[in-house]
N, C-alpha and C positions, 0 to 999 in steps of 0.2 A: 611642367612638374619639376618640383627642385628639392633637393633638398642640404641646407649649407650648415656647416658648423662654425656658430658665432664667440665672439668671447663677449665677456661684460667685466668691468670693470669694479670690482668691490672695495667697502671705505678700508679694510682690512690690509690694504693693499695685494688681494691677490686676485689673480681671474676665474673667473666663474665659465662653463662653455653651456651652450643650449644650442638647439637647435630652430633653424627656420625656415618653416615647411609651408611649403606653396604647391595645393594639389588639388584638382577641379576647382580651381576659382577661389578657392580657398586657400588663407593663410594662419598659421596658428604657431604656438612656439612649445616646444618641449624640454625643462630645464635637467639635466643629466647630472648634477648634484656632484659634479667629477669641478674641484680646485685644486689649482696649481699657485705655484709663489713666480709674482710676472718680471721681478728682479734674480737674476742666477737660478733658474730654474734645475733642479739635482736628475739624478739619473730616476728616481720615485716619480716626478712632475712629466718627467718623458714619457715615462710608461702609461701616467694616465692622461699626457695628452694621445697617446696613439691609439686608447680605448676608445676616448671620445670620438676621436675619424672612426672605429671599426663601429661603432654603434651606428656613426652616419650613415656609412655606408649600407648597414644591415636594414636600415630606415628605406633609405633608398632601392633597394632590391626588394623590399614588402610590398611598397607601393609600384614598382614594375610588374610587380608576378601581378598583380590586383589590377589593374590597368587593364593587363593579356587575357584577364580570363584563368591563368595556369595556375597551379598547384606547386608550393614551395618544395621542393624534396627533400629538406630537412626538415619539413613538417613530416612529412612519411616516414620521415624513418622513427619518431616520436613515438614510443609505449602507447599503445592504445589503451592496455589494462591501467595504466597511471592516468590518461585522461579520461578512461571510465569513473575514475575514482573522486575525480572532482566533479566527473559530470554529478556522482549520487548525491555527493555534498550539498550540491547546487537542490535538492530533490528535497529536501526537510525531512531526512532520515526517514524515509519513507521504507518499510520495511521489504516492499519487494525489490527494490532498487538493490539495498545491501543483501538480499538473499542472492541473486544473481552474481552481483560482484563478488559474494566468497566463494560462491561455484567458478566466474572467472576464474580469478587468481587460481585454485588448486586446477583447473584445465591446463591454464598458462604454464603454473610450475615458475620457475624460478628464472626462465629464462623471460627477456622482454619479446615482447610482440609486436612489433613495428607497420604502421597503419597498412605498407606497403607489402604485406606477408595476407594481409586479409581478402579473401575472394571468397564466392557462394562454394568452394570444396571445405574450407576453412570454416563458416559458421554450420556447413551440415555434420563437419567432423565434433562441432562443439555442439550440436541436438541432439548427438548418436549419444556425446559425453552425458550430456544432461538426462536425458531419457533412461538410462543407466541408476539413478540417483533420485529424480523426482520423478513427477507422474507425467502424462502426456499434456496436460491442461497450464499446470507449471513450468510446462517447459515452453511451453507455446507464451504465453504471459513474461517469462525473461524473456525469452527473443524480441516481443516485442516493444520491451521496456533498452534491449541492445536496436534496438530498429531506430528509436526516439535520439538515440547518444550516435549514429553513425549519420542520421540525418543532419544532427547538430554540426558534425565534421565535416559534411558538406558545406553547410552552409558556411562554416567556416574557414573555406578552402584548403583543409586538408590532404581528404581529397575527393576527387571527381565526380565518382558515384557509390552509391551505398551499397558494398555487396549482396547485401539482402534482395535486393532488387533482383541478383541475377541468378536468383535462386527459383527455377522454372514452378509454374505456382500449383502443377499436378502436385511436387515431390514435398510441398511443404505441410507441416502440420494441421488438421483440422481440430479444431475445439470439441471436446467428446461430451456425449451425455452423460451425466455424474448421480448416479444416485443419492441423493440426500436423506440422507438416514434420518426421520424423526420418529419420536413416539408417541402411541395413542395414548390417550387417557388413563385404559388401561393401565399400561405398563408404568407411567407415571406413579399410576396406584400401588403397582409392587414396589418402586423405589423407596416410595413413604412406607410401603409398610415392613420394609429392610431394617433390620437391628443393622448398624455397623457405626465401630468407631472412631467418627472420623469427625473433623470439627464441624459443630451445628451448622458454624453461618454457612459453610462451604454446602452443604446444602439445600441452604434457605435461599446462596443466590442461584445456583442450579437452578432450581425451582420458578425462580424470580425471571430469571432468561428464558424459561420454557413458557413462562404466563405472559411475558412484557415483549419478548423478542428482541434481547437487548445483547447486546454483544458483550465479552469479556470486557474490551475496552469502556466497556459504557456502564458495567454493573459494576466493576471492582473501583471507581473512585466518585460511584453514586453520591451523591450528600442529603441529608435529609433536606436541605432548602430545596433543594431540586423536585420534593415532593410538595404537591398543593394540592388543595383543596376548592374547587371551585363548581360554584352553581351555574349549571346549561339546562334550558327549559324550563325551570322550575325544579330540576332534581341536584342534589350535590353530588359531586363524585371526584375521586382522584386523580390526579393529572401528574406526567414527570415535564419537567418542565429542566432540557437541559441540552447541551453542544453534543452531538456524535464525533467521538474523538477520531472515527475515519472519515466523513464527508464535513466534518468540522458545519454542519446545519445545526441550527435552531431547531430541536423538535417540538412540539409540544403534544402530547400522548394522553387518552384515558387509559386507566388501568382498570385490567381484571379483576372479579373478585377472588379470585385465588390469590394476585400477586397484592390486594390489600391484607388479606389473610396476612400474608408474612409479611408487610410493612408492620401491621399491628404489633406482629406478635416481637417484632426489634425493637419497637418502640417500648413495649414492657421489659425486657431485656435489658433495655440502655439505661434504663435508670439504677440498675444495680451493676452500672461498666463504669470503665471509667469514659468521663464523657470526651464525644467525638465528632466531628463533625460529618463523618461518612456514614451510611448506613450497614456496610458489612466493613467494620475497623477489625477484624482479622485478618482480613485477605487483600488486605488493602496493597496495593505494591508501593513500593518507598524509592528505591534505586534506580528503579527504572532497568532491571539486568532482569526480569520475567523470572527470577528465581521462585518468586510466590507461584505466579503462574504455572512453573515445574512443580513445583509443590502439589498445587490444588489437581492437577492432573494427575497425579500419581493418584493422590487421595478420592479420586472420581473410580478410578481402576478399580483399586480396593471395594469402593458400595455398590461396581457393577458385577464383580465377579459374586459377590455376597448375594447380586439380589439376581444371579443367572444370568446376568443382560452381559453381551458382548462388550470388553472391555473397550474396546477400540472405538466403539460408538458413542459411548460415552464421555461426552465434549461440550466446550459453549457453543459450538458452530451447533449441534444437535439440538442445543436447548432453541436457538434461534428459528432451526426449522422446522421443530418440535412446534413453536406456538406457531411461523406461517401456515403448515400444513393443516392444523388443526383449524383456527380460521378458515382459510379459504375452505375446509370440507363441512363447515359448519350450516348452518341456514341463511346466516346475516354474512358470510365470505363471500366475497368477490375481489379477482387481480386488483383491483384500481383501490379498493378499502385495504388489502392489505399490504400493497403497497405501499401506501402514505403509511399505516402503521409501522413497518421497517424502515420509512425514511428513507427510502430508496427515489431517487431523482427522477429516475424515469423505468415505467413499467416492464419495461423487456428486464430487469434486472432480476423483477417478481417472478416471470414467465417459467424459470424452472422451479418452480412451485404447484405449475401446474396439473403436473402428472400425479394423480389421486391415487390411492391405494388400491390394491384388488380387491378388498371389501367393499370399498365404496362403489367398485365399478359392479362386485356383483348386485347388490342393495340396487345402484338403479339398473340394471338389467332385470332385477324381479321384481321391481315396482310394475313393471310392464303390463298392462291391463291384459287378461287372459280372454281366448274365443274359445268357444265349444267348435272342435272343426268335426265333431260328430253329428251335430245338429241336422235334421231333416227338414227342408222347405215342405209345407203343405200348399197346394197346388188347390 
């Protein structure tokens, strides 16, 4: 292994330095864009030929610690929450990435956190933080989006082992069961039949998420092309035919007859709007800063307190579980049908879906065929 600092000779007349590295059998050149003037070289030309050796050098000491196996220690002393930061980058804005990193950062606080400060006392002190702030399920979910970014630093020789690791695996968090709040038909029925003033469409896509089981991200930049119409068996019926902006899949969906009910009713709509290419152009987000988002949720608040329904339950995650539940408790539900329906990849995803309501569990407890245990054998 070697590693040498060359000069080259430019038409400019001055010298150019690279380097020329020879390491497992391998030789390659690295040019360090550092020129000097190769006649009367000034007191500017010394300083950066003496860069050029301290980079060799620095070159040369990467490739020892890599050799040994070992762990640089000015790697360790490196910001971990600053290589968090690029780790998320690397993530494609993925929203739980950055929800974690701005819980980092306010744990951190202002001082730096050096790789070498990190051991399983230090991420349980940041569970206790998180725990504090988000729910149990949440905090389990950054940890281990932090689990994925200290692996990374292993493998990157940062350093040695991933404290998480040495985190005894009694004392760590288990993933809790979550109640998912949807609602029956019923209750649906009270929301329609709610006076309240709040913008139509923000309703109709409510409504739309409860019948299709389509996510916020998936109903608010809907397009009518995304709607079809196409013949299976011999019957026509509507189909959404469009990407899930979280599993970024191809779906292709039949639709309800409730949720063509309010295609319909947008499509007469739009001809006295002005025209659009979405099918809820109200609620449309522009910015991409979820301000709509904050909007339409406030405005959900408002037609739950109006129609009695708990404000807090009133959401698109609800409207979503709203149509799994109802499916899967239907005649024609089963996991694997409404699975594919949510576009979920694999069925354990569906699986908390499973837990049916107490009506439905009393219903089939008293479906139950009855005995007479009064009855007398004749002999």
């Amino acid at each position: 292994m070697s590693v040498k600092l060359r000069e080259k000779q430019l038409s400019s007349g001055q010298i150019s330095f690279y380097l020329d590295i020879y390491h497992n059998k391998t030789r390659w050149y690295e040019f360090l864009d550092i020129h000097i003037q190769k006649n009367r070289p000034d007191h500017q030309d010394k300083e950066k030929k003496r860069l050029a050796q301290e980079i060799r050098a620095k070159r040369e000491h990467e490739l020892i610690v890599e050799d040994n196996g070992l762990t640089d220690k000015k790697k360790k002393l490196a910001c971990f929450v600053k290589f968090f930061e690029d780790y998320v980058k690397e993530r494609n804005n993925n929203g739980l990435y950055f929800g974690i990193l701005r819980r980092l950062q306010k744990f951190a606080g202002k001082q730096p956190v050096p790789f070498s400060k990190l051991s399983a006392i230090w991420m349980k002190d940041l569970e206790r933080y998180l725990l504090i702030h988000v729910s149990n399920n949440t905090t389990l979910r950054y940890l281990k989006a932090l689990n994925g970014a200290l692996n990374e630093a292993v493998r990157r020789r940062i350093i040695n082992r991933n404290p998480w690791h040495d985190v005894p695996h009694n004392q760590r968090l288990k993933m809790q069961d979550v109640f998912r709040n949807a609602f029956t038909i019923e209750q649906l029925q009270q929301l329609a039949n709610t006076q309240c003033k709040i913008d139509k469409q923000i309703k109709q896509a409510y409504f739309f998420s409860c019948f299709t089981g389509l996510r916020w991200s998936d109903v608010n930049p809907l397009r009518w092309d995304e709607i079809i119409i196409k013949e299976v068996e011999g019957e026509k019926g509507y189909y959404l035919y469009f990407e899930q902006e979280k599993t970024e899949a191809i779906e292709y969906l039949p639709v309800s007859d409730n949720a063509i009910d309010i295609i319909k009713e947008r499509q007469t709509e739009a001809l006295l709007e002005e025209k659009s290419p979405y099918v809820f152009p109200q609620i449309k987000e522009i910015d991409g800063t979820k301000k709509m988002y904050q909007r339409v949720l406030r405005a959900l608040k408002t037609w739950a307190r109006s129609a009695e329904i708990d404000p807090q339950k009133l959401h698109f995650h609800s409207g979503r579980h709203t149509f799994a539940t109802n499916v899967l408790e239907s005649s024609a539900g089963d996991l694997y049908t409404v699975s594919k329906l949510l576009g979920h990849k694999d069925i354990s995803s569906t699986q908390i879906y499973a837990k049916v309501r107490d009506k439905r569990k009393q219903m089939a407890v008293k479906a139950l065929p009855k005995i007479n245990f009064n009855a007398v054998i004749q002999k």
